[in-house]
Residue frames as a rotation matrix with the C-alpha (Angstrom) as fourth column:
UNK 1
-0.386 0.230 0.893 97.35
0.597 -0.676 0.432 26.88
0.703 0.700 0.123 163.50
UNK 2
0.806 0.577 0.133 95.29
0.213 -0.491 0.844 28.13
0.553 -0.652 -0.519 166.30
UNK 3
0.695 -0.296 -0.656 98.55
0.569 -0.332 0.752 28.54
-0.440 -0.896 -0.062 168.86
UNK 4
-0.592 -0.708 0.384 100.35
0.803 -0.557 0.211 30.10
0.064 0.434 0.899 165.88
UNK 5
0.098 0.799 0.593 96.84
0.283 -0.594 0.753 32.57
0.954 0.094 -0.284 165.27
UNK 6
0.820 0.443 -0.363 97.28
0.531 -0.352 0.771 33.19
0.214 -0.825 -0.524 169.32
UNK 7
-0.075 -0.956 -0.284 100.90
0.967 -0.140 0.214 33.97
-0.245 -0.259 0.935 169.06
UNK 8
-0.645 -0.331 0.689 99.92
0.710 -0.594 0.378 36.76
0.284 0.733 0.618 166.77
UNK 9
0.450 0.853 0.266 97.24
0.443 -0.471 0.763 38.13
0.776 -0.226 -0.589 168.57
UNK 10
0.920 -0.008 -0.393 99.33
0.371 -0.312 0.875 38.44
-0.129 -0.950 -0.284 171.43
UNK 11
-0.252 -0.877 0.409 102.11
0.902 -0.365 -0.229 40.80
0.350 0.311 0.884 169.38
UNK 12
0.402 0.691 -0.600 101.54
0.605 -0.693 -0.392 44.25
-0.687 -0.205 -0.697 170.74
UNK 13
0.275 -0.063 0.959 101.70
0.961 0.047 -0.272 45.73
-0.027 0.997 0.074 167.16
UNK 14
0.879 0.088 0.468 101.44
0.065 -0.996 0.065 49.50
0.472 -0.027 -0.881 168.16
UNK 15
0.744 -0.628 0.230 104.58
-0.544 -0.368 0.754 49.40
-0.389 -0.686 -0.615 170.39
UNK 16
0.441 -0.376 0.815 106.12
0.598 0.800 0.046 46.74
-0.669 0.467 0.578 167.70
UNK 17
0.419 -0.041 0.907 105.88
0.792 -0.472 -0.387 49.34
0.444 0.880 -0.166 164.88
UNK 18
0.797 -0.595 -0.104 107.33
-0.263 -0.496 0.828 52.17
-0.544 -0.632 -0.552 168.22
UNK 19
0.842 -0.379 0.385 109.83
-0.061 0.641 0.765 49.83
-0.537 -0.668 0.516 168.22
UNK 20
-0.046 -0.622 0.781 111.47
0.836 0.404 0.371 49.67
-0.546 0.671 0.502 164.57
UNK 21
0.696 -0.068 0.715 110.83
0.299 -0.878 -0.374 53.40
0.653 0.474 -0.590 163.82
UNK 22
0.947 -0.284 0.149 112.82
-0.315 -0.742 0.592 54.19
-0.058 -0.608 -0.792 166.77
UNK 23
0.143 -0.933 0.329 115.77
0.333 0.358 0.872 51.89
-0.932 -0.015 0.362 165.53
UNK 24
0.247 -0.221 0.944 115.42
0.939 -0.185 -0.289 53.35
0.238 0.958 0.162 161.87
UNK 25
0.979 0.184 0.085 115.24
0.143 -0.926 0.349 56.88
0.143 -0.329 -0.933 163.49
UNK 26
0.666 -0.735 0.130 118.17
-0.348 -0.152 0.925 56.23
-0.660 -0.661 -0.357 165.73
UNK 27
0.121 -0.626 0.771 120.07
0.650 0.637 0.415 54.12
-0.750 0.451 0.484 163.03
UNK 28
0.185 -0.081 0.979 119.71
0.940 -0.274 -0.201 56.57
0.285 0.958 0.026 160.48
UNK 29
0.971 0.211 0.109 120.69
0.080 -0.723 0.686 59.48
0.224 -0.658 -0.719 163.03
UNK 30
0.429 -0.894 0.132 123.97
-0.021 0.136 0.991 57.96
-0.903 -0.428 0.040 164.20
UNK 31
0.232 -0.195 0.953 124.84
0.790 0.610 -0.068 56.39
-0.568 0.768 0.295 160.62
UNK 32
0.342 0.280 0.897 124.15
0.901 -0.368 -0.228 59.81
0.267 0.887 -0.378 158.80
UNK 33
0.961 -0.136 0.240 125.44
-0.184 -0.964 0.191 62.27
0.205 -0.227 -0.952 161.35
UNK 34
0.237 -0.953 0.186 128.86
0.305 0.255 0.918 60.22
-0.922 -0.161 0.351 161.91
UNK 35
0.150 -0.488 0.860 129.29
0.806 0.564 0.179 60.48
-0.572 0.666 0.478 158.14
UNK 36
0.648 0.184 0.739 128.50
0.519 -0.817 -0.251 63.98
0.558 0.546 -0.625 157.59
UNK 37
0.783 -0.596 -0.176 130.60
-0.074 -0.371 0.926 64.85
-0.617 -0.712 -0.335 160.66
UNK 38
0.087 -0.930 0.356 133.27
0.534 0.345 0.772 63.40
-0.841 0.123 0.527 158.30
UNK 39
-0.047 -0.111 0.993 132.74
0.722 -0.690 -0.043 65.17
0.690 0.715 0.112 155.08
UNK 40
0.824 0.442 0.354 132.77
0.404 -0.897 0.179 68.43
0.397 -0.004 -0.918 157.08
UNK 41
0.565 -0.759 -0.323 136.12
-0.083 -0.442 0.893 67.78
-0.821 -0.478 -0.313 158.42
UNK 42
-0.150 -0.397 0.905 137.19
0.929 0.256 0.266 66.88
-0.337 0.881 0.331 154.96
UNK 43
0.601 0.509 0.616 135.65
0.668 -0.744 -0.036 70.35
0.440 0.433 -0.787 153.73
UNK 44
0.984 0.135 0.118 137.28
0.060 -0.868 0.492 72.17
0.169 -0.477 -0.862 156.02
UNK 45
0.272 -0.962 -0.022 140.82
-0.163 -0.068 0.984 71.02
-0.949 -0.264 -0.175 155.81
UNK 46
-0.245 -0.718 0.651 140.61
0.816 0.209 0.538 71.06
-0.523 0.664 0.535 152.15
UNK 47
-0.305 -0.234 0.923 139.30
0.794 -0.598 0.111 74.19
0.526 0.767 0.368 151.03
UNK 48
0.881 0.226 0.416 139.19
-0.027 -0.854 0.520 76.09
0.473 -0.469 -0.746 154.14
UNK 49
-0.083 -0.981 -0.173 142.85
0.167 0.157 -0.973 75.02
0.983 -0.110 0.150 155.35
UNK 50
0.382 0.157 0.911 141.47
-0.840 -0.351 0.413 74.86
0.385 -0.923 -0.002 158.74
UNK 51
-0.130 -0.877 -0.462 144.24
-0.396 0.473 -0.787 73.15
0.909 0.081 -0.409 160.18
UNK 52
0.611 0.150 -0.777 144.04
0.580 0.584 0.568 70.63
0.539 -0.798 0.270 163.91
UNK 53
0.728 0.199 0.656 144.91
-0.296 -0.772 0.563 72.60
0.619 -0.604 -0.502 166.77
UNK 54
-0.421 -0.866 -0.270 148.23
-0.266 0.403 -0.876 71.99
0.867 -0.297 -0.400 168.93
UNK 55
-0.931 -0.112 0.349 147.72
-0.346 -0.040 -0.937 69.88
0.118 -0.993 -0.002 171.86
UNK 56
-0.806 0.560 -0.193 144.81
0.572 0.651 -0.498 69.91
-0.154 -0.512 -0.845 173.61
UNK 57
-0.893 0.441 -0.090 142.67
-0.435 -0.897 -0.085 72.77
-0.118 -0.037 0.992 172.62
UNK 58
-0.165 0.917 0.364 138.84
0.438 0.399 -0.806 72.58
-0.884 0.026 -0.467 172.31
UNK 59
-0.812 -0.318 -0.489 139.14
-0.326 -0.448 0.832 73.31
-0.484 0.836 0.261 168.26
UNK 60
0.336 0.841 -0.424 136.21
-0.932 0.231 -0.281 72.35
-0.138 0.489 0.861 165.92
UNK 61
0.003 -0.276 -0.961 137.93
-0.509 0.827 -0.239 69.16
0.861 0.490 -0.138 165.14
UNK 62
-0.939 0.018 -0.344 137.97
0.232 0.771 -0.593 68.02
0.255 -0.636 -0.728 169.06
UNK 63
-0.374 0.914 0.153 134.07
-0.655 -0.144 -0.741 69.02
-0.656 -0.378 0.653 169.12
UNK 64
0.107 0.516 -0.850 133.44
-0.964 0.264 0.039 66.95
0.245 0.815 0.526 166.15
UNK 65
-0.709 -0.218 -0.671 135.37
-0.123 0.975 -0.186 63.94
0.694 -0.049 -0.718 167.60
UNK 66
-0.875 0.453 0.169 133.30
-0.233 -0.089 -0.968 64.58
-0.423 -0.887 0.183 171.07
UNK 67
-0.214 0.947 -0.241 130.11
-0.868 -0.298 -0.398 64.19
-0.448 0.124 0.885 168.94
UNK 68
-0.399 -0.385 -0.832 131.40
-0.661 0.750 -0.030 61.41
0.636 0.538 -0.553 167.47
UNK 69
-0.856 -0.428 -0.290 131.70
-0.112 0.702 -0.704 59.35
0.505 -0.570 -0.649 170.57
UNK 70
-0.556 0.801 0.221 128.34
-0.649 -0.253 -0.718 60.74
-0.519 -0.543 0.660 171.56
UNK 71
0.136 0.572 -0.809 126.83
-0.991 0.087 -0.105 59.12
0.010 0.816 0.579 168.41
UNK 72
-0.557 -0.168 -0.813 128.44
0.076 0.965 -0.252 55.43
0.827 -0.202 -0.525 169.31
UNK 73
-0.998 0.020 0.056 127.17
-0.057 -0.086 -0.995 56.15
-0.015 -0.996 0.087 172.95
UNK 74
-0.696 0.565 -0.444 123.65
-0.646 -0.762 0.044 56.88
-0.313 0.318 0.895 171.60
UNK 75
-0.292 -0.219 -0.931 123.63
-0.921 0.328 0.211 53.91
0.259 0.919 -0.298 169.25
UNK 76
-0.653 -0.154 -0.742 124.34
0.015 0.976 -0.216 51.20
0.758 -0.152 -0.635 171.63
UNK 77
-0.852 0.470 0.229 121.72
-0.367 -0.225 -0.903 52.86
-0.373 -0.853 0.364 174.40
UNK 78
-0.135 0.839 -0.527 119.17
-0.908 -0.318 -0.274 52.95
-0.397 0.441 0.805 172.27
UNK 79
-0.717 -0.229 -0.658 120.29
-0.290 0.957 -0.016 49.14
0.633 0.180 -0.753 171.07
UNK 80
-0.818 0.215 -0.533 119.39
0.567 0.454 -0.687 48.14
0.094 -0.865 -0.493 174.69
UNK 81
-0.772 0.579 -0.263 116.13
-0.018 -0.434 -0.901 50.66
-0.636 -0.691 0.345 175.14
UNK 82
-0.564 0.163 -0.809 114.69
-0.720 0.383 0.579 49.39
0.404 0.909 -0.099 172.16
UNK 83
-0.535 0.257 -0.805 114.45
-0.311 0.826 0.470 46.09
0.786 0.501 -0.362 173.34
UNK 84
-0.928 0.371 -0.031 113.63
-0.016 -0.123 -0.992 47.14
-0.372 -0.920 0.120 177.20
UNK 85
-0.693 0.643 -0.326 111.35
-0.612 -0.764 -0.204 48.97
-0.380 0.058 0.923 175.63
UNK 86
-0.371 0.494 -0.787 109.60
-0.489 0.617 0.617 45.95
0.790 0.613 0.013 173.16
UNK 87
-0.643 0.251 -0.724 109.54
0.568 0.790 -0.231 42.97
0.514 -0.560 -0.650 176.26
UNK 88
-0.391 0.861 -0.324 107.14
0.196 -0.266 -0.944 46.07
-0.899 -0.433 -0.064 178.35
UNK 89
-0.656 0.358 -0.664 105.27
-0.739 -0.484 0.469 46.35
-0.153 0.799 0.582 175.37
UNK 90
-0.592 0.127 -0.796 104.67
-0.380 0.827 0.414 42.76
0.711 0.548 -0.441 175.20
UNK 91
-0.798 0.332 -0.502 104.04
0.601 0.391 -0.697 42.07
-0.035 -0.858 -0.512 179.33
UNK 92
-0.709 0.547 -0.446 101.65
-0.275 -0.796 -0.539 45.72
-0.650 -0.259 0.715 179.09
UNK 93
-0.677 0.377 -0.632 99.77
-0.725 -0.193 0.661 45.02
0.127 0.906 0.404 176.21
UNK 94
-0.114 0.978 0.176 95.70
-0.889 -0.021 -0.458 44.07
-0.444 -0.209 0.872 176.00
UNK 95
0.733 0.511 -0.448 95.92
-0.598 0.799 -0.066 41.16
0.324 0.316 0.892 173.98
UNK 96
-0.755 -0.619 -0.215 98.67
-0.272 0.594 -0.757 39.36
0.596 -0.513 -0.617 176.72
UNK 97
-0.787 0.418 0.453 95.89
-0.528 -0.079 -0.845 39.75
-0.318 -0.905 0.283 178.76
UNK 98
0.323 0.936 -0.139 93.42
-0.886 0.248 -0.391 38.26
-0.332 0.250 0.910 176.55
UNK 99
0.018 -0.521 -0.853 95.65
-0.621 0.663 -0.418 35.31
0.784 0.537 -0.311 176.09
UNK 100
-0.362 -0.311 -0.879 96.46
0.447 0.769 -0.456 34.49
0.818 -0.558 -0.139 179.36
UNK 101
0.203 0.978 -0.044 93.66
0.704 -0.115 0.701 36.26
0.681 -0.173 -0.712 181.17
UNK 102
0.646 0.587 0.488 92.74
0.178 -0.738 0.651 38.83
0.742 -0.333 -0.582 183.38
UNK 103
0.130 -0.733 -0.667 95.46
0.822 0.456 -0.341 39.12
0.555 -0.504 0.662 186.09
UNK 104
0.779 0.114 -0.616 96.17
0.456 -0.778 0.433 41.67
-0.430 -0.618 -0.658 189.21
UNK 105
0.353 -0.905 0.236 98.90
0.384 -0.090 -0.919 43.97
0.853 0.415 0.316 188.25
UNK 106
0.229 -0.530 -0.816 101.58
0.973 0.098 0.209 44.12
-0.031 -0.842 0.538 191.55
UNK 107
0.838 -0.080 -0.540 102.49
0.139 -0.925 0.353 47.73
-0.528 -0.371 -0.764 192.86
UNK 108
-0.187 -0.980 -0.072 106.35
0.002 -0.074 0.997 46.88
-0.982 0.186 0.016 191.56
UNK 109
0.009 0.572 0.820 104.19
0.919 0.318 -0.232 46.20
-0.393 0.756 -0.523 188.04
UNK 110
0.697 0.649 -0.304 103.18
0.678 -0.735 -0.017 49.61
-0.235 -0.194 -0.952 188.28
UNK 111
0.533 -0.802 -0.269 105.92
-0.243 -0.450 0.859 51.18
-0.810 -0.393 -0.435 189.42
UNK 112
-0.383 -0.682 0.624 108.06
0.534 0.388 0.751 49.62
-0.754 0.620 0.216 186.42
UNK 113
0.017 0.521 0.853 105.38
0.997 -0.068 0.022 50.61
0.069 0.851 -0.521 183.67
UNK 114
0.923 0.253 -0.290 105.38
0.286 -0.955 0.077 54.34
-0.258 -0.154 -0.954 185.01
UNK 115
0.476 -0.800 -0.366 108.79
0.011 -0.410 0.912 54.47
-0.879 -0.438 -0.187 185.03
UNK 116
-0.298 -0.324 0.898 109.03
0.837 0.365 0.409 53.33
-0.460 0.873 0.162 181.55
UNK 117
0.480 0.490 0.727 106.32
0.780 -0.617 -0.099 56.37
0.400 0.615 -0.679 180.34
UNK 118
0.885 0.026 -0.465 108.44
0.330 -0.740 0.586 58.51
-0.329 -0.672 -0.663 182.39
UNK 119
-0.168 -0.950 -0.262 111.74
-0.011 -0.264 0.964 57.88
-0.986 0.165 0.034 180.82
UNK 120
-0.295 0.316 0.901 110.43
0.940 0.264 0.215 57.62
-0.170 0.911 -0.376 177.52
UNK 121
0.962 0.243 0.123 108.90
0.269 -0.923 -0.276 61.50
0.046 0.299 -0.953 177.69
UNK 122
0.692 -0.681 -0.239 112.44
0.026 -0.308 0.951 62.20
-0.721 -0.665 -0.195 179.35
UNK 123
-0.668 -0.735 0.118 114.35
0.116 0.054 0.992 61.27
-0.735 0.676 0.049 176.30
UNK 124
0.370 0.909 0.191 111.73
0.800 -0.207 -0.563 62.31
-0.473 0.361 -0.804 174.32
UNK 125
0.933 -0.176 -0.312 112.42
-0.015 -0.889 0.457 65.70
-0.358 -0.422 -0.833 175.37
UNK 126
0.090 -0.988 -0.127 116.13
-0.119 -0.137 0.983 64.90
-0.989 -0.074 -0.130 174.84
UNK 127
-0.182 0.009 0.983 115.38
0.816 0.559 0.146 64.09
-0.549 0.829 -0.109 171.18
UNK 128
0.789 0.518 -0.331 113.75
0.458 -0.854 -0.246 67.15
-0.411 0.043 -0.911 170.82
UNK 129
0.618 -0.740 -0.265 116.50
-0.263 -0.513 0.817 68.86
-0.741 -0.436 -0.512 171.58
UNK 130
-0.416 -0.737 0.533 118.81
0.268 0.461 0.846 66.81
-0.869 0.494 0.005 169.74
UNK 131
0.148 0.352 0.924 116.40
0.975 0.106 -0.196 67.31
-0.167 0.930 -0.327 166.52
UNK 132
0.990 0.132 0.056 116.81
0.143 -0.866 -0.480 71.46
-0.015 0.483 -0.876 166.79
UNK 133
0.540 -0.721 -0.433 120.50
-0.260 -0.633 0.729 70.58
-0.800 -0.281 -0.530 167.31
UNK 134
-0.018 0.032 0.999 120.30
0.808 0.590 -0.004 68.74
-0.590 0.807 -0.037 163.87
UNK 135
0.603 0.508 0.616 118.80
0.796 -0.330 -0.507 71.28
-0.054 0.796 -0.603 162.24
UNK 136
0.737 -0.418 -0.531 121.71
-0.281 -0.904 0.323 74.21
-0.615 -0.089 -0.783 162.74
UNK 137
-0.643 -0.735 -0.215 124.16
-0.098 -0.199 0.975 72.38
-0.760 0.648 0.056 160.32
UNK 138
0.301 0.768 0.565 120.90
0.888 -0.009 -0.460 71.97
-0.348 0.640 -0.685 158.06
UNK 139
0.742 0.669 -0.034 120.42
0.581 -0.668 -0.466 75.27
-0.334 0.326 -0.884 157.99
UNK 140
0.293 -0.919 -0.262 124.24
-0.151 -0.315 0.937 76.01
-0.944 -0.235 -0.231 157.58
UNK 141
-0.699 -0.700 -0.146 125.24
-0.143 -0.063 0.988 74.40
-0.700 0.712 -0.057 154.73
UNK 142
0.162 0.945 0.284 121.89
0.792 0.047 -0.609 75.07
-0.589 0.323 -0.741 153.09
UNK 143
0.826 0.096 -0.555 123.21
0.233 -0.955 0.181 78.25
-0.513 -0.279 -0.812 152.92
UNK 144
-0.099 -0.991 0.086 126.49
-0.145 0.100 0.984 77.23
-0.984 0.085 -0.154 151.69
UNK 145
-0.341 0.368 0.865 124.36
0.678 0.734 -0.045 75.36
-0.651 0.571 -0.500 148.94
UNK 146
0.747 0.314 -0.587 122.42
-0.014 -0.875 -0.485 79.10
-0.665 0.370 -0.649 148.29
UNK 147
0.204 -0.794 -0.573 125.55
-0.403 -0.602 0.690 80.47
-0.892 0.091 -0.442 147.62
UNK 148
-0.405 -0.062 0.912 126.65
0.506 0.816 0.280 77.65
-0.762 0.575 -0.299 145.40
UNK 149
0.041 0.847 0.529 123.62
0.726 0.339 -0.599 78.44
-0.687 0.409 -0.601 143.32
UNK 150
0.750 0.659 -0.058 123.20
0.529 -0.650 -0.546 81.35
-0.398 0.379 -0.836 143.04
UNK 151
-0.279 -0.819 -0.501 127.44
-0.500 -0.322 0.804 82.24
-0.820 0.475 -0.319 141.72
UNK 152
-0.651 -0.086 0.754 126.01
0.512 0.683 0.521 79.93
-0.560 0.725 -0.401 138.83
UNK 153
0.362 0.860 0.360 123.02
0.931 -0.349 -0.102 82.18
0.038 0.372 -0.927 137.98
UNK 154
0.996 -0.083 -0.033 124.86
-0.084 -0.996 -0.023 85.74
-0.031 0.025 -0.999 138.75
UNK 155
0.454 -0.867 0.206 127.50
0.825 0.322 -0.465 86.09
0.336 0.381 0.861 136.91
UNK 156
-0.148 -0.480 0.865 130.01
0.120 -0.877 -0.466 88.22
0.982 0.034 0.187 138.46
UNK 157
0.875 0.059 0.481 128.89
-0.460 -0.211 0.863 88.51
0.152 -0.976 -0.158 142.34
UNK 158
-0.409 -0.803 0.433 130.67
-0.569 -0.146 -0.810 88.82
0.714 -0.577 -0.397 144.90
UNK 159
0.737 0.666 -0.113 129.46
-0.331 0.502 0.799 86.37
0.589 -0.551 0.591 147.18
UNK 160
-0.459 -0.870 0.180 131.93
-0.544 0.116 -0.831 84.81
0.702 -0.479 -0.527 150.32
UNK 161
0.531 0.588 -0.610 131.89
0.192 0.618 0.763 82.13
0.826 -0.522 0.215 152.47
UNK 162
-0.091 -0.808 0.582 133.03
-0.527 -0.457 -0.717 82.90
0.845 -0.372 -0.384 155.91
UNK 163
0.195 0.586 -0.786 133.28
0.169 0.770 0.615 80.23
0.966 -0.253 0.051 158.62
UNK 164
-0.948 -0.126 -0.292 133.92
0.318 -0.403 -0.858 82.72
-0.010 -0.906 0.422 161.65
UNK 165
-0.362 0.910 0.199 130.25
-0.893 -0.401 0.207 83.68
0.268 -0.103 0.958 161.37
UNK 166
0.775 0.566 -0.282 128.89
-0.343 0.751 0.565 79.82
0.531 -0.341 0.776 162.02
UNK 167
0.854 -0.020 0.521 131.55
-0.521 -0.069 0.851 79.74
0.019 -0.997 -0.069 164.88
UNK 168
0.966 -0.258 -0.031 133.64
0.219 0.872 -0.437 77.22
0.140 0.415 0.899 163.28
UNK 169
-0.028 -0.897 -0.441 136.89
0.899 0.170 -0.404 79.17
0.438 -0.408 0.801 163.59
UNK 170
-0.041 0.179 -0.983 137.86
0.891 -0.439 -0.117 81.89
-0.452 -0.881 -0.141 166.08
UNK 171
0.746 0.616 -0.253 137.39
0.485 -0.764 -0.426 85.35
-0.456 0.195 -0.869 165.23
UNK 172
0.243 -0.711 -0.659 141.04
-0.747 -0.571 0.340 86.65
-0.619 0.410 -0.670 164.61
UNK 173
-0.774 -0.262 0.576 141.64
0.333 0.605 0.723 83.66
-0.538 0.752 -0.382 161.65
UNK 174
-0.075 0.464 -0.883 140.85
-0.864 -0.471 -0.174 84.80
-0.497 0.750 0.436 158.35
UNK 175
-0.784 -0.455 0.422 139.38
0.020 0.661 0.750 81.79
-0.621 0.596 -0.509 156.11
UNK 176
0.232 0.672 -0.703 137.28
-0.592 -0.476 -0.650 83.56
-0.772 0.567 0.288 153.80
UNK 177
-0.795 -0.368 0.482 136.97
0.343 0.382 0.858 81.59
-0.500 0.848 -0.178 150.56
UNK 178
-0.230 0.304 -0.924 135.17
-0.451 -0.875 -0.176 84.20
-0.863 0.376 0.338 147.61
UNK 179
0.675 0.457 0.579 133.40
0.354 0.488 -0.798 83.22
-0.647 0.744 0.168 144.69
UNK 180
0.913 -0.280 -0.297 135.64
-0.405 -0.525 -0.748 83.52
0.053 0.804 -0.593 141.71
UNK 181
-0.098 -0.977 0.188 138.70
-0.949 0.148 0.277 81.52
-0.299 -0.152 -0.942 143.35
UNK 182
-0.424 -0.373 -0.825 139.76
-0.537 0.837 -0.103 78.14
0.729 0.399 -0.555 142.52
UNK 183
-0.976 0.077 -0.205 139.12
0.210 0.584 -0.784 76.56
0.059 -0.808 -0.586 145.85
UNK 184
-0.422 0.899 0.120 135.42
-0.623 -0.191 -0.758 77.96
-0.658 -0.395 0.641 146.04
UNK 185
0.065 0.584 -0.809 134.63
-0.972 0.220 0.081 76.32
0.225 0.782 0.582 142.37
UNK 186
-0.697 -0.467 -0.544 136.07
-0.349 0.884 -0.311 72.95
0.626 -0.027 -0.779 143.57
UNK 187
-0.811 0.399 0.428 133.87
-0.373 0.211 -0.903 73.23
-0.451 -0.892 -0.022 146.72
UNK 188
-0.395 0.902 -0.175 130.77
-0.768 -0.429 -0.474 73.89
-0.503 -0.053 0.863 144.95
UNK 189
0.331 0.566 -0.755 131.01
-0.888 0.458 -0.046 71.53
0.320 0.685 0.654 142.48
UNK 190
-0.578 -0.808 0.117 132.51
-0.761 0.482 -0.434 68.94
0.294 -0.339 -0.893 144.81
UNK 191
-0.111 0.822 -0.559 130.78
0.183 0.570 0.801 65.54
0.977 -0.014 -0.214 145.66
UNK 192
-0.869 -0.380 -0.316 131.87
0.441 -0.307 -0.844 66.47
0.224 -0.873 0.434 149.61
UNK 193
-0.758 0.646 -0.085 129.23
-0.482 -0.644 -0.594 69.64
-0.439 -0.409 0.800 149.94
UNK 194
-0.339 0.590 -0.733 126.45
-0.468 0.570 0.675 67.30
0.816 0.572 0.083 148.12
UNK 195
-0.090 0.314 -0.945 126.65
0.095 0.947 0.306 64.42
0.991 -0.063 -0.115 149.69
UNK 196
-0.668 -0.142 -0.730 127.14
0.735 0.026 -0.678 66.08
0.115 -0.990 0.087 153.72
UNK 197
-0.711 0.699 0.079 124.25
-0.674 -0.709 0.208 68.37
0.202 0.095 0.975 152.76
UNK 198
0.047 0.862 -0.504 121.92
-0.712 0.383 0.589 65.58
0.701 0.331 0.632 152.35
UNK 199
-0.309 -0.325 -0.894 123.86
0.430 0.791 -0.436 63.27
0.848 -0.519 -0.105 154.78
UNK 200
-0.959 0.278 0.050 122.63
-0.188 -0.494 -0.849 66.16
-0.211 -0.824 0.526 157.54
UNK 201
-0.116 0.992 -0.042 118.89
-0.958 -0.100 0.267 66.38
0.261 0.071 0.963 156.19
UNK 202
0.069 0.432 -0.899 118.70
-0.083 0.901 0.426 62.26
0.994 0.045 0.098 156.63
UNK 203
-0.833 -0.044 -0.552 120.20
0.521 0.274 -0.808 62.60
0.187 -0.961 -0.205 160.37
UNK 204
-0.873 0.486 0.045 117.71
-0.466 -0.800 -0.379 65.48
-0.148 -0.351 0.924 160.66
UNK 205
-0.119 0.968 -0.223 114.90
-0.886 -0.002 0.464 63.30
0.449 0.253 0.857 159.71
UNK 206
0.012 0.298 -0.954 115.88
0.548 0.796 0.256 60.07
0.836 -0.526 -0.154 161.64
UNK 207
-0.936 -0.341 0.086 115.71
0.164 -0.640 -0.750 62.71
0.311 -0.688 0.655 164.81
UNK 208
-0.439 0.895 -0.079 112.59
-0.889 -0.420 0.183 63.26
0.131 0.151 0.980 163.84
UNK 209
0.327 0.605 -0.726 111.33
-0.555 0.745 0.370 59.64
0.765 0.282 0.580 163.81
UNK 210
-0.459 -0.067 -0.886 113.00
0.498 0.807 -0.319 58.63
0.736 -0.587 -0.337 166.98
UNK 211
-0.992 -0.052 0.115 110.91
-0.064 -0.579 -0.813 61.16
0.109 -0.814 0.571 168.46
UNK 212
-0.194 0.954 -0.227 107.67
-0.883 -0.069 0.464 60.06
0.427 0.291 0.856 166.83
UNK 213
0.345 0.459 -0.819 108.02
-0.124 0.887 0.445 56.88
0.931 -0.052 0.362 167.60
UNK 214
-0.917 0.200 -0.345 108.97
0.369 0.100 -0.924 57.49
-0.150 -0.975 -0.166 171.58
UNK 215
-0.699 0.716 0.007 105.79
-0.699 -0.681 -0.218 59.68
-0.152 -0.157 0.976 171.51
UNK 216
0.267 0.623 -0.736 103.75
-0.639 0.685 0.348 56.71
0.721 0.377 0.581 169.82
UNK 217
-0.482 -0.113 -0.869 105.41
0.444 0.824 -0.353 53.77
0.756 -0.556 -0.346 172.59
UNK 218
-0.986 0.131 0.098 104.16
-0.142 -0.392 -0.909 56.05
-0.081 -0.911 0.405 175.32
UNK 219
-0.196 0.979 0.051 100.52
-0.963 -0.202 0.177 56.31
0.184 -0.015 0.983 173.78
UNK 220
0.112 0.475 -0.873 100.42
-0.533 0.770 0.350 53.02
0.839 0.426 0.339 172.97
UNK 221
-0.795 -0.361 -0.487 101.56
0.271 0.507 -0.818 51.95
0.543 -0.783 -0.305 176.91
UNK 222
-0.798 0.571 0.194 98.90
-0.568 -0.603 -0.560 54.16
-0.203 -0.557 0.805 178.11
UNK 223
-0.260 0.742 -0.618 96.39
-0.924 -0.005 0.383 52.68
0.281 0.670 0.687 175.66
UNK 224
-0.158 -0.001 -0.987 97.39
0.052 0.999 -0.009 48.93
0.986 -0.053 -0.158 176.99
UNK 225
-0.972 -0.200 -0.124 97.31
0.189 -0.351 -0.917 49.98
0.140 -0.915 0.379 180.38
């Protein structure tokens, strides 16, 4: 009982709890923005007839795959900095020390632990980033959603979606799709624009939580430290 009762004392809880927000964050980031990536190419090649590019161009459909691969790439880092990120938690932390006592910490000691709070703001920062680049299909097919709404409540508008304004296809392609057509009513009331509306707000909020919880491993290194 007592060397279980020491085992637990000597969890560093604050960089424990880091530790599994930043894999729910990151898991629910990759998980939710791979799948919304898909409904949006589904959306767009069925009721915008945006159509894969010949070749090799750099079309919306090879930026989506590119983001893809980012998102696997992401996934499995973060796999491995996770658990980097737990074992200095465990060596840094005040009640290792009160287990197995007082001890010098070595320059290379140092030098390791800094480097940890250093990359850790570093991809911070890159989270950041990543979280306002979340939030631009948010705020997209929010908008889409408006629309949606509001052809149910005004009868008769004229409302249009146009996806050469959110960049999606070049300027000389017309794929305007107008309240009042077949293909807009299909959209709106489709499970597709639903379910990749909401599938963006969850990536947009695990973004958000793998940035709290770098911000929280850093305090809590300082704090043990």
């Amino acid at each position: 009982m007592e060397c279980c009762l020491k085992c637990l004392g000597g969890i560093p809880y604050p960089s424990l709890i880091a530790t599994i927000l930043l894999y729910a964050g990151v898991a629910l980031f990759c998980g939710c923005g791979h799948e919304a990536l898909s409904g949006t190419v589904t959306i767009l090649q069925n009721y915008f007839e945006v159509i894969r590019g010949p070749g090799d161009g750099l079309d919306v459909f090879t930026i989506i795959d590119i983001i893809k691969y980012v998102i696997y790439g992401i996934a499995s880092a973060f796999f491995v900095y996770g658990i980097l990120l737990m074992v200095e938690g465990f060596f840094t932390s005040g009640a290792i020390k009160d287990l197995y006592g007082d001890f010098k910490i070595t320059t290379c000691g140092r030098c390791v632990s800094a480097w940890f709070i250093m990359l850790t703001y570093i991809f911070m920062l890159a989270w950041l980033g990543v979280t306002a680049f979340t939030s631009l299909p948010v705020f997209m097919y929010f908008n889409i959603w408006t629309i949606c709404q509001n052809t149910t409540v005004l009868e008769g508008a004229s409302l249009c979606l146009d996806p050469r304004q959110f960049g999606v296809v070049p300027i000389g392609e017309e794929k305007t799709v107008c309240a009042g057509s077949e293909k807009f009513y299909k959209m709106c009331e489709s499970n597709e624009l639903d379910m990749t509306f909401h599938l963006f707000v969850c990536a947009l909020a695990g973004a958000g939580a793998a940035v709290i919880a770098m911000g929280n491993n850093n305090q809590a290194f300082l704090l043990s430290g």
